[in-house]
PyMOL Python script that loads the backbone (N, CA, C, O; Angstrom):
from pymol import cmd

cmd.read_pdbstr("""\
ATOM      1  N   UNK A   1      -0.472 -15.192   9.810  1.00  0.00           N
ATOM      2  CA  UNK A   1      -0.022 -14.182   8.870  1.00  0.00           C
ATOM      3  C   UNK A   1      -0.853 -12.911   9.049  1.00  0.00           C
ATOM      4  O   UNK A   1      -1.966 -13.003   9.566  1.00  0.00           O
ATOM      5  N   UNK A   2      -0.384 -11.757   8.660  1.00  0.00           N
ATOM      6  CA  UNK A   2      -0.988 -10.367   8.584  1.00  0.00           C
ATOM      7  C   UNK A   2      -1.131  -9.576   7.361  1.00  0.00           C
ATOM      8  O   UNK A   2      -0.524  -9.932   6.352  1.00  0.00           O
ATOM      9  N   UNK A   3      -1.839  -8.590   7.356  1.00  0.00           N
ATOM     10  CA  UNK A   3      -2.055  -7.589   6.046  1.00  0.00           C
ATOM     11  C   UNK A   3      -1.453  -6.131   6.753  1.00  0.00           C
ATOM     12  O   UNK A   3      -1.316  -6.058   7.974  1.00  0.00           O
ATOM     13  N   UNK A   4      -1.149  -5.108   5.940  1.00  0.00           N
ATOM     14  CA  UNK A   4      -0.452  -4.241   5.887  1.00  0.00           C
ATOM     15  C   UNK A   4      -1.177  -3.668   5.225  1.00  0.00           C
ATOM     16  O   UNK A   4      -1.486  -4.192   4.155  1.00  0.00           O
ATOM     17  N   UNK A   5      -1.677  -2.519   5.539  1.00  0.00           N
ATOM     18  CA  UNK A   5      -2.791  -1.580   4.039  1.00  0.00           C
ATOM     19  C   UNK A   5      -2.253   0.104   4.132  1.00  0.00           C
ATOM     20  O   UNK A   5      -3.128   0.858   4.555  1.00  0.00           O
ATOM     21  N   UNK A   6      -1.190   0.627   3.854  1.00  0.00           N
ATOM     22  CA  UNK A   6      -0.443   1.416   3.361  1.00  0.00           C
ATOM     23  C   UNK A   6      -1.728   3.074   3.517  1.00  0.00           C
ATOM     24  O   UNK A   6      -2.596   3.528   2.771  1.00  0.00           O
ATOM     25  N   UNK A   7      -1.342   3.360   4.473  1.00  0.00           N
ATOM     26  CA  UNK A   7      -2.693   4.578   5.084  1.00  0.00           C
ATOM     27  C   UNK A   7      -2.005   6.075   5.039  1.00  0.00           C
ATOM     28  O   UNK A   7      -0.853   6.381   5.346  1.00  0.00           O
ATOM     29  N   UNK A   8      -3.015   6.863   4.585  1.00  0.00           N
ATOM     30  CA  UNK A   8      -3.227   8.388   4.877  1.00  0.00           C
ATOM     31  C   UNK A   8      -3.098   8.710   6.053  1.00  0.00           C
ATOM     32  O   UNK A   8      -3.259   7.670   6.692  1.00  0.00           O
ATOM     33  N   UNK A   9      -2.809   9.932   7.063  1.00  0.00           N
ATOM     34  CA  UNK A   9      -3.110  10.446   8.115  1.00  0.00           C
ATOM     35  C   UNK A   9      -4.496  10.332   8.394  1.00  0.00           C
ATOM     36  O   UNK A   9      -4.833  10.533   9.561  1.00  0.00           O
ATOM     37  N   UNK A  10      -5.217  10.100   7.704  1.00  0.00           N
ATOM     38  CA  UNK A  10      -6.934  10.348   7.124  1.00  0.00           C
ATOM     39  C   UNK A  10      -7.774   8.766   7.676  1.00  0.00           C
ATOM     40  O   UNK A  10      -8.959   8.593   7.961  1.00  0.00           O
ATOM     41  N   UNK A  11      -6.361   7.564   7.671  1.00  0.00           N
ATOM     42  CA  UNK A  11      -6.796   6.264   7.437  1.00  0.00           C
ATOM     43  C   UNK A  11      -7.199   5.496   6.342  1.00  0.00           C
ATOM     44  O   UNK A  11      -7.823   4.437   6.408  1.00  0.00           O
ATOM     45  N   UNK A  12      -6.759   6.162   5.172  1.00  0.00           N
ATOM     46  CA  UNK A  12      -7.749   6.180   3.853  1.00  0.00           C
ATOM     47  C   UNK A  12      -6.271   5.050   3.142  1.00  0.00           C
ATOM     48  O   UNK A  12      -5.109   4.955   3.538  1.00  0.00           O
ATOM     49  N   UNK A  13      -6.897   4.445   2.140  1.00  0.00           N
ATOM     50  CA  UNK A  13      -5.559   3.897   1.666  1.00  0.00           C
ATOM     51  C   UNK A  13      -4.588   4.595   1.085  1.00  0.00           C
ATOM     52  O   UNK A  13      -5.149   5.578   0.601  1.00  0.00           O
ATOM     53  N   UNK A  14      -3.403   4.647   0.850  1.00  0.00           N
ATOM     54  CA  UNK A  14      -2.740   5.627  -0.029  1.00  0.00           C
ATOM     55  C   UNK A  14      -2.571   5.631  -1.084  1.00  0.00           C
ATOM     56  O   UNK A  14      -2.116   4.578  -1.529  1.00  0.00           O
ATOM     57  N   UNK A  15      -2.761   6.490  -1.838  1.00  0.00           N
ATOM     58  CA  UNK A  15      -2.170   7.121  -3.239  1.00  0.00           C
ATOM     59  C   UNK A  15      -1.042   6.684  -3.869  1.00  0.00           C
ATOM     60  O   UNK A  15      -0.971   6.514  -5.086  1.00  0.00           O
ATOM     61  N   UNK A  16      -0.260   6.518  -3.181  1.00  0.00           N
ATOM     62  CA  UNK A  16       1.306   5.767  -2.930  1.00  0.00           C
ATOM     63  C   UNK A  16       2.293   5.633  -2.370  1.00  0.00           C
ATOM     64  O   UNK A  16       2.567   6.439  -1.481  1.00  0.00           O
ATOM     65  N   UNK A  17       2.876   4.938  -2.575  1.00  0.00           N
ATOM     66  CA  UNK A  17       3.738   4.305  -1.626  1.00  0.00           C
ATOM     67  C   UNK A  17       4.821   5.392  -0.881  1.00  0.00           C
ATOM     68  O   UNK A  17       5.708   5.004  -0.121  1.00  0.00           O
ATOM     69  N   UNK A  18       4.604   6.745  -1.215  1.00  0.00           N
ATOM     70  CA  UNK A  18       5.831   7.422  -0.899  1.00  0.00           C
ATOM     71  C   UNK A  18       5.107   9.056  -0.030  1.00  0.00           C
ATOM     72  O   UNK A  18       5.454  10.183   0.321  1.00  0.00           O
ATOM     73  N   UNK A  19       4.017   8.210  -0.050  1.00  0.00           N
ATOM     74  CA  UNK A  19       3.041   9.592   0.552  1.00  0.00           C
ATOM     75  C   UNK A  19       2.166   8.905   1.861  1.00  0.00           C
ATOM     76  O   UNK A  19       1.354   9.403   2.641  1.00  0.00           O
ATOM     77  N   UNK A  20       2.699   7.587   1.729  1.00  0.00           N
ATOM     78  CA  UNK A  20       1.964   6.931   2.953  1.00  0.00           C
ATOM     79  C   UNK A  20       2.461   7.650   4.587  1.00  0.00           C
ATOM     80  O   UNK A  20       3.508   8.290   4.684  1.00  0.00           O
ATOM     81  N   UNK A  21       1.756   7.472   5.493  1.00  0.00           N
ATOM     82  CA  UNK A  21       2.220   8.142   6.600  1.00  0.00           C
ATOM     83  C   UNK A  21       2.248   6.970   7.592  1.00  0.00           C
ATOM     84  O   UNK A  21       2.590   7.120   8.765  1.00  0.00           O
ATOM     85  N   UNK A  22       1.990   6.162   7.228  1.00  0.00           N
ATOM     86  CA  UNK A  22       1.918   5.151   8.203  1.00  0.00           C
ATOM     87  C   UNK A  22       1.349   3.525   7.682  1.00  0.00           C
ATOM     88  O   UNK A  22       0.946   3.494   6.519  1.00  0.00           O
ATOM     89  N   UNK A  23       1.303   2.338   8.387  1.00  0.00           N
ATOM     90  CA  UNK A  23       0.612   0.993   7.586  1.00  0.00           C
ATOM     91  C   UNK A  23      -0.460   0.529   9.009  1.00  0.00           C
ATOM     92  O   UNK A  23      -0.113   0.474  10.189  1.00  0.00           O
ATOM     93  N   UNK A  24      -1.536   0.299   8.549  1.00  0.00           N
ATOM     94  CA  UNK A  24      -2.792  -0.522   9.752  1.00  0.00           C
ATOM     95  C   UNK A  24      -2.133  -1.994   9.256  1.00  0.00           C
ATOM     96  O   UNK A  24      -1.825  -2.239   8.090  1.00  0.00           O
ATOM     97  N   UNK A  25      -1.978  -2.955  10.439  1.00  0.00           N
ATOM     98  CA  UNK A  25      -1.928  -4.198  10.391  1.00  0.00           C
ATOM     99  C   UNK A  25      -2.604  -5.064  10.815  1.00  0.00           C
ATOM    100  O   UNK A  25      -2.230  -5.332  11.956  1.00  0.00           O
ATOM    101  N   UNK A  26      -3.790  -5.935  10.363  1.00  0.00           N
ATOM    102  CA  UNK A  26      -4.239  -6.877  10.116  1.00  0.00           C
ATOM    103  C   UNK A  26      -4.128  -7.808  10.884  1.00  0.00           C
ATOM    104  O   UNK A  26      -2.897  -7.850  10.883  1.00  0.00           O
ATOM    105  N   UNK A  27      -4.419  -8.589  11.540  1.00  0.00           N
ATOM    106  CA  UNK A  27      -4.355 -10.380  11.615  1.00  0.00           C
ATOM    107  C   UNK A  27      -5.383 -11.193  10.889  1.00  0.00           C
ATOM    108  O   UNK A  27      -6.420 -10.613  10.569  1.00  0.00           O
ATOM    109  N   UNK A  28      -5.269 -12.164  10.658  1.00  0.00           N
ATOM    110  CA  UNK A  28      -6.161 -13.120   9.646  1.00  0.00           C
ATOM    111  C   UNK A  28      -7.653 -12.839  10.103  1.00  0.00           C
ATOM    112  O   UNK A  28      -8.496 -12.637   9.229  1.00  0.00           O
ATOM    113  N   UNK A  29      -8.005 -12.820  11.425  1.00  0.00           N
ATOM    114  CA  UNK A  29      -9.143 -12.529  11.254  1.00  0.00           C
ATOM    115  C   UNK A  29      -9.844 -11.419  11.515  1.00  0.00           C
ATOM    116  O   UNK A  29     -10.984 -11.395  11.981  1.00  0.00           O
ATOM    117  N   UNK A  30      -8.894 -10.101  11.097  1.00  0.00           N
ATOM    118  CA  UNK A  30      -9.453  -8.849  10.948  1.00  0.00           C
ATOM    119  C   UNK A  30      -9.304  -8.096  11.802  1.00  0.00           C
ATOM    120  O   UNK A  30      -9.848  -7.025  11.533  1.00  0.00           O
ATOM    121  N   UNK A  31      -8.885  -8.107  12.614  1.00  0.00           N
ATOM    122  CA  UNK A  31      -8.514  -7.197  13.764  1.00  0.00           C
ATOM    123  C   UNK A  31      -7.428  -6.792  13.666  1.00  0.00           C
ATOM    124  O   UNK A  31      -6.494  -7.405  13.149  1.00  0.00           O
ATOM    125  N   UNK A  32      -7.370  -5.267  14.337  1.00  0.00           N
ATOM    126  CA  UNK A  32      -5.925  -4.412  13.866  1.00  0.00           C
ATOM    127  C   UNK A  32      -4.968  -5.039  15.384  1.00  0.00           C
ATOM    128  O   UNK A  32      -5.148  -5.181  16.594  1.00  0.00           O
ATOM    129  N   UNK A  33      -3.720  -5.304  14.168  1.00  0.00           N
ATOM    130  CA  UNK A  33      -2.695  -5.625  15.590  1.00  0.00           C
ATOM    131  C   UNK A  33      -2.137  -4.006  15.535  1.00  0.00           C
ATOM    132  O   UNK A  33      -2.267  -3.427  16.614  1.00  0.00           O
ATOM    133  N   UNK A  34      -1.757  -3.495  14.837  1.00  0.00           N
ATOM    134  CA  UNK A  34      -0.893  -1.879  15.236  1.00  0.00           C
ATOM    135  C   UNK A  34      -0.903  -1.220  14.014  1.00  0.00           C
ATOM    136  O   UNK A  34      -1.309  -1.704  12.957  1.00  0.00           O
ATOM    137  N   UNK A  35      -0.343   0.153  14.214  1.00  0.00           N
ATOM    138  CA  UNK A  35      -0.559   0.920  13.170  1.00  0.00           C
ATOM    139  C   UNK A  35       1.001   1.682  12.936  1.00  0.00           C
ATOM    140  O   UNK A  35       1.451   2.715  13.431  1.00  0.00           O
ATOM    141  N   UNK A  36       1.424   0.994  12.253  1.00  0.00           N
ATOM    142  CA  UNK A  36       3.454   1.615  12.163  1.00  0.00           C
ATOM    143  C   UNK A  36       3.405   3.481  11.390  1.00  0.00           C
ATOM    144  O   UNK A  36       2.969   3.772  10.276  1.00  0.00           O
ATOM    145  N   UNK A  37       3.829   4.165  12.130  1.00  0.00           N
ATOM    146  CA  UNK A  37       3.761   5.667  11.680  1.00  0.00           C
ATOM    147  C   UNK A  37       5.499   5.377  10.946  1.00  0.00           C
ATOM    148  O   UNK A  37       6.546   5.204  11.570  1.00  0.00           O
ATOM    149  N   UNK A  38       5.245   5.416   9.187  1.00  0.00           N
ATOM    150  CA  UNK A  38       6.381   5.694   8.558  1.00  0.00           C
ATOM    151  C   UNK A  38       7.114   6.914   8.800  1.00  0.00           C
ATOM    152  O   UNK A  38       8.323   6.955   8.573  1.00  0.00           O
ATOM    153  N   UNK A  39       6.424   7.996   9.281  1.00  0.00           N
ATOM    154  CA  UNK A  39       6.995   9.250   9.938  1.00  0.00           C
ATOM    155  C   UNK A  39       8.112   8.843  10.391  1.00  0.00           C
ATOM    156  O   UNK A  39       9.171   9.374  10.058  1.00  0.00           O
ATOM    157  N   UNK A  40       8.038   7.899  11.169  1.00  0.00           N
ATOM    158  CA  UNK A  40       8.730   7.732  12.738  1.00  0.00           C
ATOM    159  C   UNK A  40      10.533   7.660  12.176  1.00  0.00           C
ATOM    160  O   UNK A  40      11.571   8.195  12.565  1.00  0.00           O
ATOM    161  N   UNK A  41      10.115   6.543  10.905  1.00  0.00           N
ATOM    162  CA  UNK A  41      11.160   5.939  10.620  1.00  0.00           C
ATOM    163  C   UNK A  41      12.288   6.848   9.822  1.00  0.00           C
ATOM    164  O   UNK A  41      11.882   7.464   8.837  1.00  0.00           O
ATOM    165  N   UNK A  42      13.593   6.961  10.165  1.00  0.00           N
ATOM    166  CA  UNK A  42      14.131   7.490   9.376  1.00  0.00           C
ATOM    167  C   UNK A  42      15.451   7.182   9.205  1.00  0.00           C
ATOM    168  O   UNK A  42      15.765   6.306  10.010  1.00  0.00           O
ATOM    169  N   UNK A  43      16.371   7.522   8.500  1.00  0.00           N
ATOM    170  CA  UNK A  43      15.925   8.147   7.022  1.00  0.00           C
ATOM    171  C   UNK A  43      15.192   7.614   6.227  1.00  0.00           C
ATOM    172  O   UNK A  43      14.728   6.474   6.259  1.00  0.00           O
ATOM    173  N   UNK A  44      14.972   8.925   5.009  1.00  0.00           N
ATOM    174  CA  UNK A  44      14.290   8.008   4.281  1.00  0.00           C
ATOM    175  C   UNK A  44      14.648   7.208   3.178  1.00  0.00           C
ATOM    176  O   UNK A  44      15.800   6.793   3.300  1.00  0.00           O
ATOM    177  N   UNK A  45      14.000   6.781   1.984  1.00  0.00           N
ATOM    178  CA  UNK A  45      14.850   6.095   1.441  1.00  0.00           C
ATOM    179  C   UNK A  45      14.997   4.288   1.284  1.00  0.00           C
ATOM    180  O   UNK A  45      14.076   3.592   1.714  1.00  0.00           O
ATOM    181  N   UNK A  46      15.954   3.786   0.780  1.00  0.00           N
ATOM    182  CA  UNK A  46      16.186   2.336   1.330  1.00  0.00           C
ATOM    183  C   UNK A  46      16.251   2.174   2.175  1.00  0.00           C
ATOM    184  O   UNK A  46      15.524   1.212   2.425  1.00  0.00           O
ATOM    185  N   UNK A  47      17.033   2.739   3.560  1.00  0.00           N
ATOM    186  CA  UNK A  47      16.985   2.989   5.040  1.00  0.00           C
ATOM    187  C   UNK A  47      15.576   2.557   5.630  1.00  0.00           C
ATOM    188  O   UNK A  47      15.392   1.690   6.483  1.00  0.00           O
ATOM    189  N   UNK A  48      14.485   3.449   4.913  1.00  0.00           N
ATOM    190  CA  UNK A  48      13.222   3.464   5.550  1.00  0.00           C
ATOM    191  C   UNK A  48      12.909   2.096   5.078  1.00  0.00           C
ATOM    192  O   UNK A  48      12.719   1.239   5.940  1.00  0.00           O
ATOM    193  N   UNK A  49      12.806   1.680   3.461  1.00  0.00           N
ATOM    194  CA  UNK A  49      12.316   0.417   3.386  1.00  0.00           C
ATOM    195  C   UNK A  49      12.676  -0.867   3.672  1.00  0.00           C
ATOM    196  O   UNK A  49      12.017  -1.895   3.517  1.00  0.00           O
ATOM    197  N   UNK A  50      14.269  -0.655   4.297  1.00  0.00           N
ATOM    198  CA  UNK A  50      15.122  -2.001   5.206  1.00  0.00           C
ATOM    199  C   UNK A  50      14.182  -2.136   6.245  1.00  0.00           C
ATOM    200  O   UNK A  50      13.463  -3.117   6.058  1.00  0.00           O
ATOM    201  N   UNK A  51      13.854  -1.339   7.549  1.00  0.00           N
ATOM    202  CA  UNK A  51      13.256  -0.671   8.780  1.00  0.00           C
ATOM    203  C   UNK A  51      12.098  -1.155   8.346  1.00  0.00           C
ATOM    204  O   UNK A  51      11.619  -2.252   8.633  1.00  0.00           O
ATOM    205  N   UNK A  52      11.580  -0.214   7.549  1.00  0.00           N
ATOM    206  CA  UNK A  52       9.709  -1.101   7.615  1.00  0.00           C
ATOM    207  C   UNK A  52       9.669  -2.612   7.112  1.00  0.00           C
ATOM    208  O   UNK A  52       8.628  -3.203   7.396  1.00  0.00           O
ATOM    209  N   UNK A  53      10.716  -3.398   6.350  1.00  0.00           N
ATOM    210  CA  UNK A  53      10.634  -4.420   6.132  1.00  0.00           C
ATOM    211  C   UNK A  53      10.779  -4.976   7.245  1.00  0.00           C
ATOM    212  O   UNK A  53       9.836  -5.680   7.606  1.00  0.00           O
ATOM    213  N   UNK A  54      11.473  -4.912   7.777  1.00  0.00           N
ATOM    214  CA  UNK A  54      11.785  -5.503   9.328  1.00  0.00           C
ATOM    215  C   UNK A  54      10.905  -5.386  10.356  1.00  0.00           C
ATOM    216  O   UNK A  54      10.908  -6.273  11.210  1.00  0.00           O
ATOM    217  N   UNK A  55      10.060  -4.359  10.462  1.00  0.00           N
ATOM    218  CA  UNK A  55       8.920  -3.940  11.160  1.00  0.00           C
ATOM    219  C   UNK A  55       7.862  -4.867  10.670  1.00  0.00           C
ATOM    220  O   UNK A  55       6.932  -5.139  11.428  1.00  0.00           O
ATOM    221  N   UNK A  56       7.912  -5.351   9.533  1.00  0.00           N
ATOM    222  CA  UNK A  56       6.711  -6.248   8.736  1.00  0.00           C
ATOM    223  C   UNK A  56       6.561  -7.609   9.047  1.00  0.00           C
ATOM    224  O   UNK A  56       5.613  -8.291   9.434  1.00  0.00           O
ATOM    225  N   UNK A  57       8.132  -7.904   8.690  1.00  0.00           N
ATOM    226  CA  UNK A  57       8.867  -9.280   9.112  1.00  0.00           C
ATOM    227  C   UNK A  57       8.212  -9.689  10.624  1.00  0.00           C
ATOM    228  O   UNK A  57       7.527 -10.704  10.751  1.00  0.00           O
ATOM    229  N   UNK A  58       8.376  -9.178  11.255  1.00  0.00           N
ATOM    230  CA  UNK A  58       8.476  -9.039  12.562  1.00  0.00           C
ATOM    231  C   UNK A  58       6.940  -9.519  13.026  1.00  0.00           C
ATOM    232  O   UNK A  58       6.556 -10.399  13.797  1.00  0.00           O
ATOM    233  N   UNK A  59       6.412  -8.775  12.402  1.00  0.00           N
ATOM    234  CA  UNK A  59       4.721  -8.764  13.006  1.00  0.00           C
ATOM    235  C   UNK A  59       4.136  -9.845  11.587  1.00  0.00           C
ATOM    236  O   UNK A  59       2.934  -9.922  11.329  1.00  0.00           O
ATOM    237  N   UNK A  60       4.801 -10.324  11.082  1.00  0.00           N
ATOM    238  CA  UNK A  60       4.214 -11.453  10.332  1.00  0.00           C
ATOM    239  C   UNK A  60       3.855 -11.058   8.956  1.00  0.00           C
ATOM    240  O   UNK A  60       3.087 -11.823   8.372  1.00  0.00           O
ATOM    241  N   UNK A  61       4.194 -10.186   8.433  1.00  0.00           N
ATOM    242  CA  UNK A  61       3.263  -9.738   7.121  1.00  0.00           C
ATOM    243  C   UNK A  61       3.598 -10.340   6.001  1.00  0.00           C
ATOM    244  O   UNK A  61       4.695 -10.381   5.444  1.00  0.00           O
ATOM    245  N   UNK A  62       2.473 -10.860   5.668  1.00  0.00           N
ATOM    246  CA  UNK A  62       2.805 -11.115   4.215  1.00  0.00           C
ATOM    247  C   UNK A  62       1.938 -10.701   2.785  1.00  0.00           C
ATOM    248  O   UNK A  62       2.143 -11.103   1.639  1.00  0.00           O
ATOM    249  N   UNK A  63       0.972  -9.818   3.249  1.00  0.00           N
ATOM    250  CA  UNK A  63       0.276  -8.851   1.965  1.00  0.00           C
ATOM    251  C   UNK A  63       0.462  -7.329   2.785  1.00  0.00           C
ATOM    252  O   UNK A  63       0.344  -6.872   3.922  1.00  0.00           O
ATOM    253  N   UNK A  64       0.798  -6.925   1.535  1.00  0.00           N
ATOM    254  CA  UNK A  64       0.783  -5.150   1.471  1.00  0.00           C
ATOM    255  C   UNK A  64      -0.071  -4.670   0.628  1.00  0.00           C
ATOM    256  O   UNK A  64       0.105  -4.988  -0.549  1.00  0.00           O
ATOM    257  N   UNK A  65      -1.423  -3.629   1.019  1.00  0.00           N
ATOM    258  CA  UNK A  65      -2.271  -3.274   0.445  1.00  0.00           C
ATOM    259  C   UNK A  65      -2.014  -1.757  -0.077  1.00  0.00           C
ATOM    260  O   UNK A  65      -2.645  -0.998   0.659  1.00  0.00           O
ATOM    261  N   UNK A  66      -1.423  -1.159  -0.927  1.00  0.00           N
ATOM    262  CA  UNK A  66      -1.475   0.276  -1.458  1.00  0.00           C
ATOM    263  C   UNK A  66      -1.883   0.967  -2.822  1.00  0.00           C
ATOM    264  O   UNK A  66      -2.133   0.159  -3.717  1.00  0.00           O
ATOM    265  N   UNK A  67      -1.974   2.019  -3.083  1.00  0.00           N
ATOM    266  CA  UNK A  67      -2.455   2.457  -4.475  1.00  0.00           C
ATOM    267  C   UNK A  67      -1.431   2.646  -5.445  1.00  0.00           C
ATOM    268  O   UNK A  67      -1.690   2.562  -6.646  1.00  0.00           O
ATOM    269  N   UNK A  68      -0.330   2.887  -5.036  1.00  0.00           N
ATOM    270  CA  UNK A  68       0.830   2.723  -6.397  1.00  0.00           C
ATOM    271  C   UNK A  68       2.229   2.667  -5.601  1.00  0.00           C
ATOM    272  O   UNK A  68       2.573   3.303  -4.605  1.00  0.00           O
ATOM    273  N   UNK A  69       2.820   1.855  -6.239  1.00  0.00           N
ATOM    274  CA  UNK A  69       4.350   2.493  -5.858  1.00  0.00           C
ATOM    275  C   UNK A  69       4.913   2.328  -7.000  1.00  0.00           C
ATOM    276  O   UNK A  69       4.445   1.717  -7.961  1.00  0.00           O
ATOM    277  N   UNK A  70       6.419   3.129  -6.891  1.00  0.00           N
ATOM    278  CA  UNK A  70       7.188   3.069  -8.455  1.00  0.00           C
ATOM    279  C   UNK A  70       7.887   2.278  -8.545  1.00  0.00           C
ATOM    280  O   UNK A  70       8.187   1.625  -7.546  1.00  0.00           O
ATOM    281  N   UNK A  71       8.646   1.902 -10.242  1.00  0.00           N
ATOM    282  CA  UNK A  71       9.322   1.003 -10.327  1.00  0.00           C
ATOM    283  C   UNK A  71      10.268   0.703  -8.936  1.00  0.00           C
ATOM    284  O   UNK A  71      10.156  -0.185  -8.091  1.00  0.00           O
ATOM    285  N   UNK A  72      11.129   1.689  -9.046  1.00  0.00           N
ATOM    286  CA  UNK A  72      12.610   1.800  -8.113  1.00  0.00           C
ATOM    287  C   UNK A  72      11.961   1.600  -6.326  1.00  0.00           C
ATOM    288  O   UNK A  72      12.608   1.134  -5.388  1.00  0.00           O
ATOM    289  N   UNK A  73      11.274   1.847  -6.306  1.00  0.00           N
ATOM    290  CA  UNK A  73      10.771   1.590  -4.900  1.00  0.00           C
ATOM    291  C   UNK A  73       9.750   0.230  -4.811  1.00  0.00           C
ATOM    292  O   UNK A  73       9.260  -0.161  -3.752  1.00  0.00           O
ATOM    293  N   UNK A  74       9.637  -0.094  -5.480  1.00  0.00           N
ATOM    294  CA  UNK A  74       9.121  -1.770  -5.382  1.00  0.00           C
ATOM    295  C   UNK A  74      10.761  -2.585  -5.362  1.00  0.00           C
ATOM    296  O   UNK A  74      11.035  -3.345  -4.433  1.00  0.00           O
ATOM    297  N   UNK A  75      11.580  -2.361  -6.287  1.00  0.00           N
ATOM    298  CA  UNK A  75      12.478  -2.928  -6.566  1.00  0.00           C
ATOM    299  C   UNK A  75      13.224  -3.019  -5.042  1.00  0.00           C
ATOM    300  O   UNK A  75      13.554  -4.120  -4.601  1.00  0.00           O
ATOM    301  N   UNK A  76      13.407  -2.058  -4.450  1.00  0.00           N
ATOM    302  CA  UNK A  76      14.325  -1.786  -3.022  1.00  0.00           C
ATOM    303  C   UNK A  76      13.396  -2.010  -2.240  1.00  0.00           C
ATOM    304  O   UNK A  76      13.758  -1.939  -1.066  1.00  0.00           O
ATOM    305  N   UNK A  77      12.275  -2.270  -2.397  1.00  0.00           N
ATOM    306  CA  UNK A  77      11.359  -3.182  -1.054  1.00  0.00           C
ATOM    307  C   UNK A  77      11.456  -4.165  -1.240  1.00  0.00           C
ATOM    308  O   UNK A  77      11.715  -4.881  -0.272  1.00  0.00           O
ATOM    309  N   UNK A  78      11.313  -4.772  -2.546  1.00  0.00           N
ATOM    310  CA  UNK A  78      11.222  -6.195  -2.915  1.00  0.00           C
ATOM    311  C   UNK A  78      12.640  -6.799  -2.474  1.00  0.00           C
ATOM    312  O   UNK A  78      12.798  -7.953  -2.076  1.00  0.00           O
ATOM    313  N   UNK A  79      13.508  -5.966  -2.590  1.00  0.00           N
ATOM    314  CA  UNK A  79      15.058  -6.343  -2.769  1.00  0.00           C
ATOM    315  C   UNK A  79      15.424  -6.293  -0.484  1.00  0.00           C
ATOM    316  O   UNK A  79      16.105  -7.160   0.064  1.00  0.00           O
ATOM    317  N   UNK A  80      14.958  -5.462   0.061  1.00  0.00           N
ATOM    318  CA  UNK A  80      14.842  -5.467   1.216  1.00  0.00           C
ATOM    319  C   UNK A  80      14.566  -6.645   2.126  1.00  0.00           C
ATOM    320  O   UNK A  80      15.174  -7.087   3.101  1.00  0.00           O
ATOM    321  N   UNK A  81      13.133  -7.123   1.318  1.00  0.00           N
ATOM    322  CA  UNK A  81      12.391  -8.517   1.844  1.00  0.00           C
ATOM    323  C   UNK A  81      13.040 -10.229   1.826  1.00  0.00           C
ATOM    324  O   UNK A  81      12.618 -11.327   2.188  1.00  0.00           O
ATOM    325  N   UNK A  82      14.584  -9.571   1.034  1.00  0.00           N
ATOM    326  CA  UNK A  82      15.227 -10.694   0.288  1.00  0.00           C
ATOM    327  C   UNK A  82      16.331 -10.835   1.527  1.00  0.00           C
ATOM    328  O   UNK A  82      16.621 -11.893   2.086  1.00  0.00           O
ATOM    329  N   UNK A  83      16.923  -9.415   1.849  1.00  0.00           N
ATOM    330  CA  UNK A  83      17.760  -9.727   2.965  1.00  0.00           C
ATOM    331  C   UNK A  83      18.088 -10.408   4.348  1.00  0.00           C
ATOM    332  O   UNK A  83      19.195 -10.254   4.865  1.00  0.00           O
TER     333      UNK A  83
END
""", "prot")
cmd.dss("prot")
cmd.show_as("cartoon", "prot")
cmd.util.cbc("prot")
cmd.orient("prot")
């Protein structure tokens, strides 16, 4: 399994979920497997959070580390992760 920690351009954690620029990913024992630039992805939107779910899926993730996200955008990630 992997961690996901929701990053600044800076590397710093983010503020939130909608200002993130990118996610560092984790493997269990601490080493970065890659660093996904949310830039990249587009549109934005549910679009973006189908795409990065799938990007997550993919590379194993199962914790996401960030400083806030909002109701409606937890809901359509959460709801993403279901598909």
């Amino acid at each position: 399994m992997a961690l996901a920690i929701a990053v600044t351009p800076n590397h710093q954690i983010s503020g939130h979920f909608k200002q993130s620029t990118g996610f560092m990913v984790y493997n269990d024992d601490g080493h970065l497997i890659t660093e996904l630039a949310v830039t990249a992805l587009k549109p934005r939107g549910c679009h973006l959070q189908k795409a990065l779910q799938a990007q997550l899926t993919e590379l194993n993730v199962d914790s996401v580390v960030l400083g806030k996200i909002g109701r409606r955008s937890l809901q359509r990630f959460l709801g993403a992760c279901r598909t």
